[in-house]
C-alpha positions as CSV (number, residue, x, y, z in Angstrom):
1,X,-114.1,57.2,-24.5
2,X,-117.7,57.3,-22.8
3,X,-120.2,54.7,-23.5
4,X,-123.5,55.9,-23.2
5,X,-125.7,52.9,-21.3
6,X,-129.3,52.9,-21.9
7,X,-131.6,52.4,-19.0
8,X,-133.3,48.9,-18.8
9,X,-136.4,49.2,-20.8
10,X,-139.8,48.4,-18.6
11,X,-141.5,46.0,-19.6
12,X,-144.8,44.1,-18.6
13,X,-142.4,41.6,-16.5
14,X,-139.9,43.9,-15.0
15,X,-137.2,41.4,-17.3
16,X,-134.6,43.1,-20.0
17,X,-136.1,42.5,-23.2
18,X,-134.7,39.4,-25.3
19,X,-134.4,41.4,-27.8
20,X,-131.2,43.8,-26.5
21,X,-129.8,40.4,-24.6
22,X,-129.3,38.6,-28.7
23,X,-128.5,42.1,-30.2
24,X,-127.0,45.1,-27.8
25,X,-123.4,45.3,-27.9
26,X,-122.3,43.3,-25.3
27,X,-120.7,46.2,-23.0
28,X,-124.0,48.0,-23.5
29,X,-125.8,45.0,-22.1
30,X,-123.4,44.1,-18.8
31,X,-123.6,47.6,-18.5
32,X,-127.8,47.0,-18.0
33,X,-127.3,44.6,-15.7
34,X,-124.3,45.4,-13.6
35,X,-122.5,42.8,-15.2
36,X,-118.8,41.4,-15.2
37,X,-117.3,38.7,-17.6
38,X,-114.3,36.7,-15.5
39,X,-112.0,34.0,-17.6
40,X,-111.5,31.4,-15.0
41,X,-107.8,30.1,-16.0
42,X,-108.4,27.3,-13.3
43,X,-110.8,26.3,-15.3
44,X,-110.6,23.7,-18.4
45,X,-113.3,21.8,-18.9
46,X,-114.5,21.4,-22.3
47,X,-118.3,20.4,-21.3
48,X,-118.3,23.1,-19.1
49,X,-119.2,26.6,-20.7
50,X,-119.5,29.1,-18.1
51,X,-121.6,30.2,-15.2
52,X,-123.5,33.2,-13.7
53,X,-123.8,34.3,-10.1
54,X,-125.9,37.2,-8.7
55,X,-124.6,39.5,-6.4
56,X,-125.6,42.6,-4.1
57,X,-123.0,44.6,-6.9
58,X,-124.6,43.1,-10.0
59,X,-123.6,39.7,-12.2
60,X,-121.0,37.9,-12.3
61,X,-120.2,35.2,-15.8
62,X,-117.6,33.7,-15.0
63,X,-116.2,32.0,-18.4
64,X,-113.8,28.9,-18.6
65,X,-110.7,29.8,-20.2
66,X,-109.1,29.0,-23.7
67,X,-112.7,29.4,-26.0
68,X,-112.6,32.0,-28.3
69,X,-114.4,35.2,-27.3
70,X,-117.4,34.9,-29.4
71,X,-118.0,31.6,-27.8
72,X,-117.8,33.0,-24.8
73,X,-120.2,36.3,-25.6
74,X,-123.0,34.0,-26.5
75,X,-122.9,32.2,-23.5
76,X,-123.0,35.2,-21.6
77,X,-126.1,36.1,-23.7
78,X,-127.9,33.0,-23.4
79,X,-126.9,32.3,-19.5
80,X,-128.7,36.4,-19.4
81,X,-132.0,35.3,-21.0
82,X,-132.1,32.2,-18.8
83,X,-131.1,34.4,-15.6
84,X,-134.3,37.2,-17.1
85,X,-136.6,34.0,-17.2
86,X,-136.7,33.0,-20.8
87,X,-137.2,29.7,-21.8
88,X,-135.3,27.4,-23.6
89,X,-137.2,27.5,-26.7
90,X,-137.5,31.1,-26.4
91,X,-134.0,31.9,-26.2
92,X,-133.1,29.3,-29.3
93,X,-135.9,30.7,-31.5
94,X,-134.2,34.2,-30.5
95,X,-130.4,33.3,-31.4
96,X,-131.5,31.3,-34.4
97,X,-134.0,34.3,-36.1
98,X,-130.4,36.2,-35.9
């Protein structure tokens, strides 16, 4: 199967829009931003929820282990917007309008 990626929309900032990081598919939006989801089974903490490291290849979120996967999707989302330069009351308003 091909998955067709859409180039990263310009914008006035040069950031990926909040809008795809709350609502593209989330293999459409690694895809964007060279991006990798790794479950870290070393890794079980439960006030830890996951971390993002930039790379010459692209991003890296690496995820603690045992939390379901939606938990882990919107972490991956919101660590995004935080990485693009939203704000924190930018990036709730955005998850909570969904």
């Amino acid at each position: 199967m091909s998955l067709a990626t859409p180039a990263r929309e310009p914008s006035s900032s040069g950031r990926l829009p909040l809008s795809r990081i709350v609502s593209d598919p989330l293999p459409v939006l690694l895809s964007a931003v060279a991006g990798e989801v790794v479950v870290l089974d070393e890794v079980d903490d439960p006030h830890l929820f996951g971390g993002v490291v930039e790379s010459a290849g692209g991003l890296l979120f690496a995820m603690p282990a045992g939390r379901p996967a939606g938990e882990r999707e919107f972490w991956v989302r919101v660590l995004l917007a935080h990485r693009e330069g939203y704000d924190g009351g930018e990036v709730g308003a955005a998850f909570g309008a969904r």
